[in-house]
C-alpha positions in Angstrom: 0.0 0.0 0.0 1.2 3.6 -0.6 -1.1 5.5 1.4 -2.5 6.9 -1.5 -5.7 7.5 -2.6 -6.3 8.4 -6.4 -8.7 9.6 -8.9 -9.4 7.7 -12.1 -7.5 9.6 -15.0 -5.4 11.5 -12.6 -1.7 11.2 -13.8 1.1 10.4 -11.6 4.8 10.4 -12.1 6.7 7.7 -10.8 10.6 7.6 -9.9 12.0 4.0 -9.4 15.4 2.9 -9.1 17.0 -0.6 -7.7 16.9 -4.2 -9.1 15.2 -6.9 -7.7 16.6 -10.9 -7.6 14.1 -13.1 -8.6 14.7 -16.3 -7.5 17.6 -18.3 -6.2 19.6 -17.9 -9.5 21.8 -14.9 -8.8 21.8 -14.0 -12.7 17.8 -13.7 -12.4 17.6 -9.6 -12.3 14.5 -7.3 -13.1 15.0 -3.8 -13.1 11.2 -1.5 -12.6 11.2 -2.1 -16.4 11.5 -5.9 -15.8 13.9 -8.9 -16.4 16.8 -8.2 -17.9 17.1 -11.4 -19.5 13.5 -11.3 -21.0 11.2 -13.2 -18.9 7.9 -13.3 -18.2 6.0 -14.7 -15.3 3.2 -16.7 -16.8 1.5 -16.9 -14.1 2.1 -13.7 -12.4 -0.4 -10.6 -12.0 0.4 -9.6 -15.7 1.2 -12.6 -17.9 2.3 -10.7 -20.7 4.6 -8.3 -19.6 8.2 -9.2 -18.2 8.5 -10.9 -14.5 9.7 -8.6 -12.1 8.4 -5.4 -13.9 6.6 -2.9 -11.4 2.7 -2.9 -11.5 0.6 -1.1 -9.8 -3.5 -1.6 -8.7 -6.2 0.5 -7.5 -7.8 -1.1 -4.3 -8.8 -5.0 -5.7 -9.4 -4.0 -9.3 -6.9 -5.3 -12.3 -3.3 -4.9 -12.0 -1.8 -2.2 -14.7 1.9 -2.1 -16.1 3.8 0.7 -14.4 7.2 -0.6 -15.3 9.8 2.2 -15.9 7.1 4.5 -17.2 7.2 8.0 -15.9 4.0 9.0 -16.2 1.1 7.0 -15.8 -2.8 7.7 -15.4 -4.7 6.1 -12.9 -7.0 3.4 -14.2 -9.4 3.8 -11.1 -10.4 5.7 -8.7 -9.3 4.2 -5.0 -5.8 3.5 -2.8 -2.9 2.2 -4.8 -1.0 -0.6 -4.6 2.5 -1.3 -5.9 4.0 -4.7 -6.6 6.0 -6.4 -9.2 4.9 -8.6 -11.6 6.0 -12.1 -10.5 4.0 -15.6 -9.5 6.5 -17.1 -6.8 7.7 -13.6 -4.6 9.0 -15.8 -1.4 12.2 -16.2 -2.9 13.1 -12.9 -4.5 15.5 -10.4 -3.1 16.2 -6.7 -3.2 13.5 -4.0 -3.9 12.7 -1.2 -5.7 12.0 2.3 -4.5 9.4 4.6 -6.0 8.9 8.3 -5.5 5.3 9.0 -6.4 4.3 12.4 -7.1 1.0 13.5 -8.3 1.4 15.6 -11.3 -0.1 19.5 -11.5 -3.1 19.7 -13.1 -3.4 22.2 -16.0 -7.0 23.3 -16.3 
């Protein structure tokens, strides 16, 4: 949980940096954009899109690709939730941290 509460279509801008290990195989890296040798977790929150990738969700709706996107509008309206984009997380390692900001509106 982030502590944040967000309106559908309202944009944020996320800053990530770090690298996450996941699973026992030291050479099994994802960056926020995702692994860096290509993977996907097929049975992970977004089965499409690379393991390890950052996602996000809006209270218990679907999970949405945040990855290293800097700007990204909210899907929902509700608290947000960041994760990454894995099916097994008991054996990962390392983390990401993410500065959220919410971006100025120009009305």
């Amino acid at each position: 949980a982030t502590g944040l509460t967000v309106r559908k279509g309202e944009v944020l801008s996320f800053n990530t940096t770090g690298e996450v290990q996941l699973s026992g195989d030291a050479g099994d890296i994802a960056a926020p954009a995702g692994s860096k040798g290509g993977t996907r977790a097929a049975a992970g929150p977004l089965p499409n899109a690379l393991a390890g990738a950052l996602v996000g969700r809006i209270g218990n709706g679907q999970p949405f690709a945040i990855g290293n996107q800097t700007t990204v509008p909210m899907p929902e309206s509700g608290q947000l939730f960041l994760g990454i984009n894995d099916d097994k997380l008991d054996d990962n390692q390392g983390e990401f941290r993410v500065d959220v900001q919410r971006t100025r509106s120009r009305r």
